[in-house]
MIDOSE-1310 file (N, C-alpha, C; in nm, 2 decimals, decimal comma, always signed):
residues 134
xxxx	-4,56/+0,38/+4,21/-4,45/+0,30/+4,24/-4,45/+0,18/+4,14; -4,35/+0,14/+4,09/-4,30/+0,03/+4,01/-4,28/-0,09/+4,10; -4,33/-0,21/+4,02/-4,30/-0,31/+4,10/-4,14/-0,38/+4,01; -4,09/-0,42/+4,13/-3,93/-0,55/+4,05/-3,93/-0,59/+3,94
xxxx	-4,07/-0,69/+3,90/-4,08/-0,73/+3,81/-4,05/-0,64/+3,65; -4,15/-0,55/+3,69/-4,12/-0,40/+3,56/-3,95/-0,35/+3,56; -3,86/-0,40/+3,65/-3,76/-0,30/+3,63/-3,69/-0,42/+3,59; -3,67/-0,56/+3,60/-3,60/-0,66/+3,52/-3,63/-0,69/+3,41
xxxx	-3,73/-0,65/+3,38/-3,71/-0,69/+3,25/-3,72/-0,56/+3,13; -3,72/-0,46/+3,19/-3,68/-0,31/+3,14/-3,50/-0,31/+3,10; -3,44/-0,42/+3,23/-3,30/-0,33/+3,22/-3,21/-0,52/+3,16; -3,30/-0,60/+3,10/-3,25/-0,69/+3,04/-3,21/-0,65/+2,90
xxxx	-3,26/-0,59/+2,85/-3,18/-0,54/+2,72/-3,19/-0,43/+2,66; -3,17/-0,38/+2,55/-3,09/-0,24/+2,50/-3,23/-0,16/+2,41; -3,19/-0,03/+2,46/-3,27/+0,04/+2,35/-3,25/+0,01/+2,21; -3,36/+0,08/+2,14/-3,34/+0,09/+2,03/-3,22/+0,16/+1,96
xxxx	-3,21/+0,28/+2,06/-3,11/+0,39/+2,00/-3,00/+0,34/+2,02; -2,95/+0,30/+2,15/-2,83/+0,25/+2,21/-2,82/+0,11/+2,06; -2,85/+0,05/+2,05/-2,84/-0,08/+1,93/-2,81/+0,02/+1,79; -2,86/+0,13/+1,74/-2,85/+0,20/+1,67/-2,74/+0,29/+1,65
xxxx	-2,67/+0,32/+1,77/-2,58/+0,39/+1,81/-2,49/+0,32/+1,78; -2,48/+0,15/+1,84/-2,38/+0,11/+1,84/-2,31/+0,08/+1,68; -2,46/+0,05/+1,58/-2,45/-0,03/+1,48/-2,36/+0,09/+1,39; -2,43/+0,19/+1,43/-2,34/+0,33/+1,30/-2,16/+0,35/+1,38
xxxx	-2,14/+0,30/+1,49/-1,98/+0,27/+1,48/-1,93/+0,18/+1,44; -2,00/+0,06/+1,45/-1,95/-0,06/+1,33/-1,94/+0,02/+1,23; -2,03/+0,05/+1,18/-2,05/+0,11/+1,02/-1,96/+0,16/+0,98; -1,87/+0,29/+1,08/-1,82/+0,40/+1,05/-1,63/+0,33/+1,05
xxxx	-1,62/+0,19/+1,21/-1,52/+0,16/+1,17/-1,46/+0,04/+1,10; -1,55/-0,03/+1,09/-1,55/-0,13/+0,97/-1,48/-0,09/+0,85; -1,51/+0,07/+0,78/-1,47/+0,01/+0,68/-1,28/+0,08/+0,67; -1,31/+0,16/+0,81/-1,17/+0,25/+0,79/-1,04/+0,09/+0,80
xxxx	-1,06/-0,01/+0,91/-1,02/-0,10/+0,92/-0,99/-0,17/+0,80; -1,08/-0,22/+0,72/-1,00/-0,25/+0,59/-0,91/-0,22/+0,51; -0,97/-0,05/+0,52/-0,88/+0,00/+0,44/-0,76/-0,01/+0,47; -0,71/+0,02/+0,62/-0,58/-0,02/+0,67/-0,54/-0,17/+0,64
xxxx	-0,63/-0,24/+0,65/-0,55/-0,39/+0,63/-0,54/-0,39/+0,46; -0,58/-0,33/+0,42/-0,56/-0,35/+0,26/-0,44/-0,25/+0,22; -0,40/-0,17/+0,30/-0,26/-0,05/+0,27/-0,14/-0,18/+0,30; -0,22/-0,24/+0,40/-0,09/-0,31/+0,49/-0,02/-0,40/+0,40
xxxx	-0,15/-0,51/+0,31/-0,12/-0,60/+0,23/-0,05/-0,51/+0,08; -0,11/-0,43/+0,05/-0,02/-0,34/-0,05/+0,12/-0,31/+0,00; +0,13/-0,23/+0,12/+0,28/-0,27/+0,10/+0,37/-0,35/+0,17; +0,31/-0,46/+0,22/+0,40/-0,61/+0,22/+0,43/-0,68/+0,11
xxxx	+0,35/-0,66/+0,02/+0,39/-0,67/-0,18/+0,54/-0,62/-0,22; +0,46/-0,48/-0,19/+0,56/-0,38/-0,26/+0,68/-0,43/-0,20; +0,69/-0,45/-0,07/+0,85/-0,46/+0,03/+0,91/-0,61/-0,05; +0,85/-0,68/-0,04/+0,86/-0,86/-0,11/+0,93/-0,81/-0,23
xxxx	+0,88/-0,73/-0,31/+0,94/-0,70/-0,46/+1,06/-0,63/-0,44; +1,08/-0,55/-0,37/+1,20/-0,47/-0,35/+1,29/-0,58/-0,27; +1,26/-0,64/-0,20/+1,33/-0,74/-0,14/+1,42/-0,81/-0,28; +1,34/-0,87/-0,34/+1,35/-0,95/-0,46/+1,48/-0,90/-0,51
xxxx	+1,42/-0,74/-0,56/+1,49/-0,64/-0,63/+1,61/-0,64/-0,58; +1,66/-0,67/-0,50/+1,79/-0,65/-0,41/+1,91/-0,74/-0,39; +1,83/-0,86/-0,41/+1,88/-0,98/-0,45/+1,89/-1,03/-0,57; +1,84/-0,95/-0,68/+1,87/-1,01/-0,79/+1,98/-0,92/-0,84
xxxx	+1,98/-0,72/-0,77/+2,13/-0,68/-0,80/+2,22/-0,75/-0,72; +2,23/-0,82/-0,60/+2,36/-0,89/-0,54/+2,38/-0,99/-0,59; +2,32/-1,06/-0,67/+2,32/-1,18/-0,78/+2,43/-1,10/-0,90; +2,36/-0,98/-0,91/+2,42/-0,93/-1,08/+2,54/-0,88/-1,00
xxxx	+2,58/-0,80/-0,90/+2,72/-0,79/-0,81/+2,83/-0,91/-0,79; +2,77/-0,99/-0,79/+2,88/-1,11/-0,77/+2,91/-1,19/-0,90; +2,80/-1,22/-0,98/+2,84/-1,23/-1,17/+2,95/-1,18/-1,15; +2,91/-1,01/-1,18/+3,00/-0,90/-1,21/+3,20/-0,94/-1,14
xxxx	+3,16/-0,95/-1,05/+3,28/-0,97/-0,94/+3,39/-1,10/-0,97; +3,29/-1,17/-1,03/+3,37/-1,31/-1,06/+3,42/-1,29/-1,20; +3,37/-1,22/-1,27/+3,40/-1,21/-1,43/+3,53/-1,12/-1,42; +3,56/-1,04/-1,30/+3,67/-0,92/-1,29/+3,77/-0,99/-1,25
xxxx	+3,76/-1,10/-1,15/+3,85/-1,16/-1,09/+3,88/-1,31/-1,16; +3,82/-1,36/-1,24/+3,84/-1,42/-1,37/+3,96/-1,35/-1,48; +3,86/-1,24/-1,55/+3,96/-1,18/-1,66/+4,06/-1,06/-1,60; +4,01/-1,04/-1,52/+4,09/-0,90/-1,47/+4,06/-0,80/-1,53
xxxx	+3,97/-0,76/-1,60/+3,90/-0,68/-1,67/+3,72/-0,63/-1,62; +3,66/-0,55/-1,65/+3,55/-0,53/-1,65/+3,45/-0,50/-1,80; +3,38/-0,57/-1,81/+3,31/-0,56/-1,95/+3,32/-0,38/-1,97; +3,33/-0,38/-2,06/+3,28/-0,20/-2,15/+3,19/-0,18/-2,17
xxxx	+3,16/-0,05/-2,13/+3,01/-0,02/-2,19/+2,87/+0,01/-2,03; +2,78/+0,00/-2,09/+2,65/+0,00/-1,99/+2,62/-0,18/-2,08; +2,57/-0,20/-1,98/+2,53/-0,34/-1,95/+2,33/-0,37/-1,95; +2,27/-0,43/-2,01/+2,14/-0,44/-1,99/+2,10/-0,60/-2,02
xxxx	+1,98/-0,64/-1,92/+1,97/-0,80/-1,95/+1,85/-0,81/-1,86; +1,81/-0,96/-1,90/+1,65/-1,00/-1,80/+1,71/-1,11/-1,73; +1,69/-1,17/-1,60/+1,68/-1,24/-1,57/+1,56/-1,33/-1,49; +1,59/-1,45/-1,49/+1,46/-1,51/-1,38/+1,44/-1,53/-1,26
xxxx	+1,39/-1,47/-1,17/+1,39/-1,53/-1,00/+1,29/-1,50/-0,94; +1,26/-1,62/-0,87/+1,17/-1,68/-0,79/+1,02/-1,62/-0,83; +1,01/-1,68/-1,03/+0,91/-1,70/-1,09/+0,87/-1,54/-1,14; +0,97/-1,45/-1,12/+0,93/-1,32/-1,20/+1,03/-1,31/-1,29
xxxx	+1,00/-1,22/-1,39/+1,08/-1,16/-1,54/+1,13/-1,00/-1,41; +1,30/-1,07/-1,42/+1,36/-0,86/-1,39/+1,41/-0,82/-1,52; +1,41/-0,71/-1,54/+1,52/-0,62/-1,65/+1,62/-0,54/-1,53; +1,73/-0,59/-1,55/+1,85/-0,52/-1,49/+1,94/-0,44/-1,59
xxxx	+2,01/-0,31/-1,53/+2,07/-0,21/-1,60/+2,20/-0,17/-1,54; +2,34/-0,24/-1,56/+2,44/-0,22/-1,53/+2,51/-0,04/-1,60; +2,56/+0,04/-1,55/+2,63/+0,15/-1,56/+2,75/+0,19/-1,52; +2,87/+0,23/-1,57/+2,99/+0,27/-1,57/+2,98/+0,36/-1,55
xxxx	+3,13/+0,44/-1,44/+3,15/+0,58/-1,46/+3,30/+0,53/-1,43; +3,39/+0,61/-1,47/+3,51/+0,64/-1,36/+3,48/+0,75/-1,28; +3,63/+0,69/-1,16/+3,61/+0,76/-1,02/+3,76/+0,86/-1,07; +3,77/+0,89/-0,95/+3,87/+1,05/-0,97/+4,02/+0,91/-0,86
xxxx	+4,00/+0,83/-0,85/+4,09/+0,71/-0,79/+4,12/+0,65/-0,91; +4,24/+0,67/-0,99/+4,27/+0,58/-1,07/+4,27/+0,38/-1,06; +4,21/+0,30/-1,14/+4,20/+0,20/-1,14/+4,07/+0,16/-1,10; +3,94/+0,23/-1,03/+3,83/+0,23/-0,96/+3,74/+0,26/-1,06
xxxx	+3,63/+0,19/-1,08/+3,49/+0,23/-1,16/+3,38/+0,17/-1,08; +3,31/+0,30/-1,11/+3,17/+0,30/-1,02/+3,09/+0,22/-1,09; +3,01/+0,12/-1,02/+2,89/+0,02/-1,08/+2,79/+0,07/-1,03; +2,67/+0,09/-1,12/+2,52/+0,14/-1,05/+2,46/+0,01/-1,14
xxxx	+2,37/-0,07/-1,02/+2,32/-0,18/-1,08/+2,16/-0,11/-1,05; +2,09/-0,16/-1,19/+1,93/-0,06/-1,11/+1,83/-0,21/-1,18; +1,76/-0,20/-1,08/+1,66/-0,38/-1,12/+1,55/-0,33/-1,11; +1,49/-0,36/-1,20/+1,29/-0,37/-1,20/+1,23/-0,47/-1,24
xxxx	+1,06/-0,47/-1,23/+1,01/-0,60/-1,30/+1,00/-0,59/-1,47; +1,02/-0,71/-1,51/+1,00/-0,65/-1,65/+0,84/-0,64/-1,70; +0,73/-0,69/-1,67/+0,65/-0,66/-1,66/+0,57/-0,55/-1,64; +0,65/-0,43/-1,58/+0,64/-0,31/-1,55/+0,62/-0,22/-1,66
xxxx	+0,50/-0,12/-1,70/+0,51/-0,06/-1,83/+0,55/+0,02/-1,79; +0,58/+0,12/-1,72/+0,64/+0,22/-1,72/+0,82/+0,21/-1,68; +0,84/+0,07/-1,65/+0,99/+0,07/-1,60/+1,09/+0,13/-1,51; +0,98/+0,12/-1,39/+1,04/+0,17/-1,30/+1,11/+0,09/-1,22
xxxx	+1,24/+0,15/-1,14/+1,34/+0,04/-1,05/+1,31/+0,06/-0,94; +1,31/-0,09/-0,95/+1,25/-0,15/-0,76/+1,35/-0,09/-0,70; +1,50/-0,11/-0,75/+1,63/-0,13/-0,62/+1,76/-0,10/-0,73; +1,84/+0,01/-0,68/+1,99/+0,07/-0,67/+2,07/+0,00/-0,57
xxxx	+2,14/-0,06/-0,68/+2,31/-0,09/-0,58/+2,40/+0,00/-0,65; +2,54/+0,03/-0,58/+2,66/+0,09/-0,63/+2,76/+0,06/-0,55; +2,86/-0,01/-0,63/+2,96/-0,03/-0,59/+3,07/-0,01/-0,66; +3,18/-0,04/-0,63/+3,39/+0,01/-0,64/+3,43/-0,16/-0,68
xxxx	+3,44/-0,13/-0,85/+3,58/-0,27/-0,84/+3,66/-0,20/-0,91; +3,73/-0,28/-0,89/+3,90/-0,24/-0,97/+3,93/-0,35/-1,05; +3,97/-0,35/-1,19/+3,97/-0,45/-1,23/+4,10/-0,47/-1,27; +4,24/-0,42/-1,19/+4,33/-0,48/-1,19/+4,36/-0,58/-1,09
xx	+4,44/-0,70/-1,09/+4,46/-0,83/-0,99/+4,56/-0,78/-0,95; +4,58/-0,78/-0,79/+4,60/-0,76/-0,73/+4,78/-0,86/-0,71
């Protein structure tokens, strides 16, 4: 028979294995956790940029818009230019088509960073002016 004494201070702390056990689940989720916090901060970047990207075509939409309802005209041609905002270089790419609605041309505004080597676009807008006054 066991006396009291022996079973309190047996059952005050942890095995070895149990400590061991516990330490290889740290281990194992430690690092899966970062990884997810690090996907997460990757794409709260990416969304920020595209955000950007979106605003710098409704920037180039409303130029656009004001210059139509100014001259009553729409520039000719495809359109290309850099602009500055909120401390990045974009390359924006304005495009023409006509529509099968006489008076109507389709605008495809496409924005990227210009720092981007391969030049790819963050953000597509498309829109309908008419550049007769109304």
């Amino acid at each position: 028979m066991t006396s009291a004494g022996s079973l309190r201070s047996r059952a005050n702390g942890f095995t070895l294995i149990e400590v061991m056990v516990a330490m290889a689940v740290v281990a194992v989720a430690l690092p899966a956790l970062l990884f997810a916090l690090i996907q997460q901060v990757d794409g709260t970047g990416y969304l920020r940029e595209r955000t950007l990207a979106s605003w710098v075509a409704a920037n180039k939409l409303s130029e656009l818009q004001l210059i139509v309802a100014n001259s009553g005209t729409i520039p000719s041609g495809d359109l290309e230019g850099e602009s500055r905002f909120a401390d990045r270089d974009w390359h924006w790419s304005i495009e023409q088509q006509t529509t099968e609605l006489p008076g109507f041309i389709r605008i495809e505004i496409a924005i990227g960073l210009l720092d981007d080597q391969e030049q790819q676009y963050l953000h597509r807008t498309v829109a309908f002016l008419t550049p007769e006054k109304p």
